[in-house]
N, C-alpha and C positions, 0 to 999 in steps of 0.2 A: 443699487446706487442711491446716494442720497446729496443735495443739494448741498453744495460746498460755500455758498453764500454765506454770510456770518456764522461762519461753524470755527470749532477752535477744534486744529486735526492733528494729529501723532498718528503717525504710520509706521507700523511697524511688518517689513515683508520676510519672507524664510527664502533664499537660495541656496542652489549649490556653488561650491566654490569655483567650479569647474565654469560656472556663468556671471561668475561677479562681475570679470571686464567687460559684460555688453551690458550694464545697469550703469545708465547717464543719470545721477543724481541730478544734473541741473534740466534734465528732462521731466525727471518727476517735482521738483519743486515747481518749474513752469506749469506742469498740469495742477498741482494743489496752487495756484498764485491764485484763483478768486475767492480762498480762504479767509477769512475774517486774520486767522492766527496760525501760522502752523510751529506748531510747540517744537515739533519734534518728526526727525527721519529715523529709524534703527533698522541694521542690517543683522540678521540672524543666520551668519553663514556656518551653512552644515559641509565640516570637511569630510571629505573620504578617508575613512580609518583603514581600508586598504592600500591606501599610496603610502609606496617606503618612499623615504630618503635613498637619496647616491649616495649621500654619504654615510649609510649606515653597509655597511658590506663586511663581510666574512673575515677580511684585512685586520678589525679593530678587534682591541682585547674585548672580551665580556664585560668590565665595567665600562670602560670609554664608547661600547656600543647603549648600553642602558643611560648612561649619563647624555650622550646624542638625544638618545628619545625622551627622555624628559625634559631636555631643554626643548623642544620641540611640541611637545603636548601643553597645552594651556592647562586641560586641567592639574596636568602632574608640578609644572614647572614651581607653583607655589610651595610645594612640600617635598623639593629635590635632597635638602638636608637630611631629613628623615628616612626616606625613600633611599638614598644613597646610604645611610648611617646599617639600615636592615641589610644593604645588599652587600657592604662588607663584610657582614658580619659570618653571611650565607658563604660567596666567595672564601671566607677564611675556611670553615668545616669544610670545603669542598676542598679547597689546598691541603687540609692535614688527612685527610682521604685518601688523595691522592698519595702524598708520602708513605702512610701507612701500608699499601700493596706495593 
């Protein structure tokens, strides 16, 4: 630990998401309050890549199930266009597959 006294702080902490609702930011600012500055709080929440959705279930086509999950992934969401543009394309050879037997 180091003296919080004229220090200029940015905190940055890692949780699970599973613990985010018991972190009182205005607990932790109260503890950083005999800070000179505090720049900055960031939260680095690590979600569980095994937690499905309810709403992704066996019910949905294969694209409206893949479409679900990339609205859903931050990292995917930014490159849904693309990411959807390949997976029609795969779905179609799989459609004239199927016709073909």
């Amino acid at each position: 630990r180091k003296p919080l006294e004229n220090a200029i702080v940015r905190l940055t902490y890692h949780i699970d998401a599973a613990v985010q609702p018991l972190i009182s930011e205005k607990a932790i600012r109260d503890a950083l309050s005999s800070a000179y500055m505090l720049v900055a709080i960031r939260r680095n929440i690590k979600r569980n890549q095994t937690t499905r959705s309810k709403s992704l279930t066996e019910s949905l086509e294969p694209r409206q199930a893949l479409e679900s999950y990339i609205e859903m992934s931050e990292k995917l969401r930014g490159r849904k266009a693309i990411l959807m543009q390949y997976a029609d394309n795969l779905f179609n050879v799989l459609k004239s597959r199927e016709n073909m037997q």
